[in-house]
C-alpha positions in Angstrom: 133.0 -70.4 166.2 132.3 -71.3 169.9 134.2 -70.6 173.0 133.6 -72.3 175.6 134.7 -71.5 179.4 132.7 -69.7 182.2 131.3 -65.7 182.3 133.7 -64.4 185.2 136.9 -66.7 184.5 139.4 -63.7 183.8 141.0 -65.6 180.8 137.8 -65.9 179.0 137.1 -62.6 179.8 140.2 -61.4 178.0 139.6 -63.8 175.1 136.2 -62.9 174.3 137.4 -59.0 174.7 140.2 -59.8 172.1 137.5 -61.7 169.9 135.1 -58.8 169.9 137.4 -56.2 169.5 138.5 -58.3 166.3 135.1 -58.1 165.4 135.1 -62.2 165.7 131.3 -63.4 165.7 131.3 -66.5 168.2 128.6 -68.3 170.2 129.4 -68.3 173.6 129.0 -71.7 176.2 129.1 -71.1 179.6 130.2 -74.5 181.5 127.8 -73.3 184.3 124.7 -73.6 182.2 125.9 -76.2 179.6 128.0 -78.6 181.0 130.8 -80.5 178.5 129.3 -83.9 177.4 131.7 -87.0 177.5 132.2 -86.9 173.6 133.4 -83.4 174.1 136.1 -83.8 176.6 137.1 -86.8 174.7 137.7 -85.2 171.3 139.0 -82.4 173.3 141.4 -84.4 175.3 142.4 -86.3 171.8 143.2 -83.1 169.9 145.1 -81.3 172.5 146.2 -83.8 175.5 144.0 -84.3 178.8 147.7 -82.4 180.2 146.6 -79.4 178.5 143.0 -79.3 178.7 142.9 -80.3 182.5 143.8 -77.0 184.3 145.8 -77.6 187.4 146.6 -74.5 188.3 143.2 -73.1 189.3 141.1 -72.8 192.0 139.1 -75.9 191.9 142.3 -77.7 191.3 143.9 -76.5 194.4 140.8 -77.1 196.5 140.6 -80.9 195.5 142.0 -82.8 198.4 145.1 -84.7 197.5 144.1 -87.7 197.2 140.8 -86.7 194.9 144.6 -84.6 192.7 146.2 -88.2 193.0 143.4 -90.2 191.3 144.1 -88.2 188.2 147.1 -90.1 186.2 145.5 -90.6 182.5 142.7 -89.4 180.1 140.2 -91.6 181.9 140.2 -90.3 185.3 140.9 -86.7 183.9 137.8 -86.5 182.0 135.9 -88.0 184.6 136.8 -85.5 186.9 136.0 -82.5 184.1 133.0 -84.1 184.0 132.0 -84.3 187.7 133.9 -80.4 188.2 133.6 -78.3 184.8 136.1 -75.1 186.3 138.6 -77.7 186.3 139.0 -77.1 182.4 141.5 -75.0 181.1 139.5 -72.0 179.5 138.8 -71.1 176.9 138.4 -74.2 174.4 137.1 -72.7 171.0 136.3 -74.7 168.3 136.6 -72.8 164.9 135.6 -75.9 162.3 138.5 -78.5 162.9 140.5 -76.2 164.9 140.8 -76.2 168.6 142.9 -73.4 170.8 142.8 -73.3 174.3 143.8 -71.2 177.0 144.1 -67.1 175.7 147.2 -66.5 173.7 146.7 -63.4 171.4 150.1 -64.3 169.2 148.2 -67.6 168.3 144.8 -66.4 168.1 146.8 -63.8 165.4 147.6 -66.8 163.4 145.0 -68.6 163.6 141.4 -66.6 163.8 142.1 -63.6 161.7 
């Protein structure tokens, strides 16, 4: 399994504290040090919708000036901008073989990683 996100986001803080006390072995990828490649968000973006994995309720979000928030109306422009800013991804993504979750929901994460 990896999760992906960044070490001080408070959401992947609680996800990796859920996944450790469930005794979940993982492999960690900070966006910081390892940046998502293209492929990545693209795969991402086709699993669960470039809605979902672009997070527009954080920080960096709310930084962007409008106009650089306008620009973003389809997968295209949405990756390109996860590409360019990283912490605009929703976190965490983890990839568990052909599964993807994302975000820190411990009802799914129930279901789905146990």
């Amino acid at each position: 399994m990896k999760v992906y996100g960044i070490l001080n986001c408070n959401t992947v803080k609680a996800a990796r504290a859920w996944l450790d006390a469930n005794r979940q072995r993982y492999e960690f990828v900070d966006f910081k040090k390892t940046p998502p490649t293209q492929d990545l968000l693209v795969r991402w973006c086709a699993a669960l919708g470039w809605q979902n994995v672009l997070n527009r309720r954080g920080t960096t979000w709310r930084m962007l000036p409008p106009a650089e928030q306008q620009k973003v109306t389809n997968e295209s422009s949405a990756i390109a901008l996860m590409l360019a800013k990283p912490s605009v991804i929703r976190r965490p993504v983890i990839e568990e073989g052909q599964q993807l979750l994302i975000g820190f929901d411990e009802g799914e994460y129930l279901k789905k990683l146990r």
